[in-house]
C-alpha positions as CSV (number, residue, x, y, z in Angstrom):
1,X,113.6,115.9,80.0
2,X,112.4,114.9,76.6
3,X,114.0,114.1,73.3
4,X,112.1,113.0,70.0
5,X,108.9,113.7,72.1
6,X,109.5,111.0,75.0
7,X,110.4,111.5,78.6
8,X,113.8,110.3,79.3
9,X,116.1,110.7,82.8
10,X,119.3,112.5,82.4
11,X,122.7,110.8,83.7
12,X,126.2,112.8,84.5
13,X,129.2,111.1,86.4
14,X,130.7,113.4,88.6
15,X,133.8,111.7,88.3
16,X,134.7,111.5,84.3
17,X,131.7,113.9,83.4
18,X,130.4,111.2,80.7
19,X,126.8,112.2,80.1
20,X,123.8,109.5,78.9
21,X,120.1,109.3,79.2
22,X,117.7,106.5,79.0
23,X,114.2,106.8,77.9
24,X,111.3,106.7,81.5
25,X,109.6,103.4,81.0
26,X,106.1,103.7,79.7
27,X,105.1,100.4,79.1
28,X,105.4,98.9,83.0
29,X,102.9,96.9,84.4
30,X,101.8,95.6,87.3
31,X,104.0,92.2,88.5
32,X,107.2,93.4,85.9
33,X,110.8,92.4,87.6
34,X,112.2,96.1,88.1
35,X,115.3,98.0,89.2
36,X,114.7,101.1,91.4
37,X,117.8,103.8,91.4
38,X,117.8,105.3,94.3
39,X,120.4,108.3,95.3
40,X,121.6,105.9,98.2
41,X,121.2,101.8,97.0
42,X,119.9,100.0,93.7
43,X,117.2,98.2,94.8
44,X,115.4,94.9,93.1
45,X,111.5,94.4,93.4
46,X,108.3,93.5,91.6
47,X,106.3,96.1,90.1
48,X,103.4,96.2,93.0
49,X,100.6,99.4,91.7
50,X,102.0,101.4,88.7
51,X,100.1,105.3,88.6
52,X,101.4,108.1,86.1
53,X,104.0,109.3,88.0
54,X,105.1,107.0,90.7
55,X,105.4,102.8,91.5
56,X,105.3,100.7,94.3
57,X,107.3,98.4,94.1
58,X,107.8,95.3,96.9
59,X,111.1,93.5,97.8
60,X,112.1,90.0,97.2
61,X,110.0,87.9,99.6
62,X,108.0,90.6,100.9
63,X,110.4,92.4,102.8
64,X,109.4,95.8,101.7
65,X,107.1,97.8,100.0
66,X,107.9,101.2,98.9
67,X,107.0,104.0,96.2
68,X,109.6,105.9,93.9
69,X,108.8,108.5,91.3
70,X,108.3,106.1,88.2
71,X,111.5,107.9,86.4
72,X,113.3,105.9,89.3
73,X,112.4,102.1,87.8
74,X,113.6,100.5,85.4
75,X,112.1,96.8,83.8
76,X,114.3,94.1,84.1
């Protein structure tokens, strides 16, 4: 989605049907403190390889490494 020309994610609740957005982070780097939303668990990590359209982003410690669609992270 895109409003004012930037990308931005789409929120609904399904239980009060309150709807937000937040803009997709475009100025994420390599080593920023992020939170991933996933469908399942909020996960915390550091920013590992940033591409156009996707991150990897590893765990605290190590622990895991894993790639999300970049709409997914946000800096923290």
């Amino acid at each position: 989605m895109t409003v004012a020309g930037h990308d931005v994610v789409g929120y609904l609740c399904d239980h009060c049907a309150h709807a937000w957005s937040r803009p997709v982070e475009d100025d994420l780097e390599v080593y920023d403190v992020v939170r991933v939303d996933l469908p399942d668990a909020t996960l915390y990590g550091t920013a590992w390889q940033v591409e156009a359209d996707r991150v990897q982003v590893r765990g605290t410690g190590g622990d895991w490494l894993l790639w999300v669609e970049r709409w997914r992270v946000i800096v923290h």
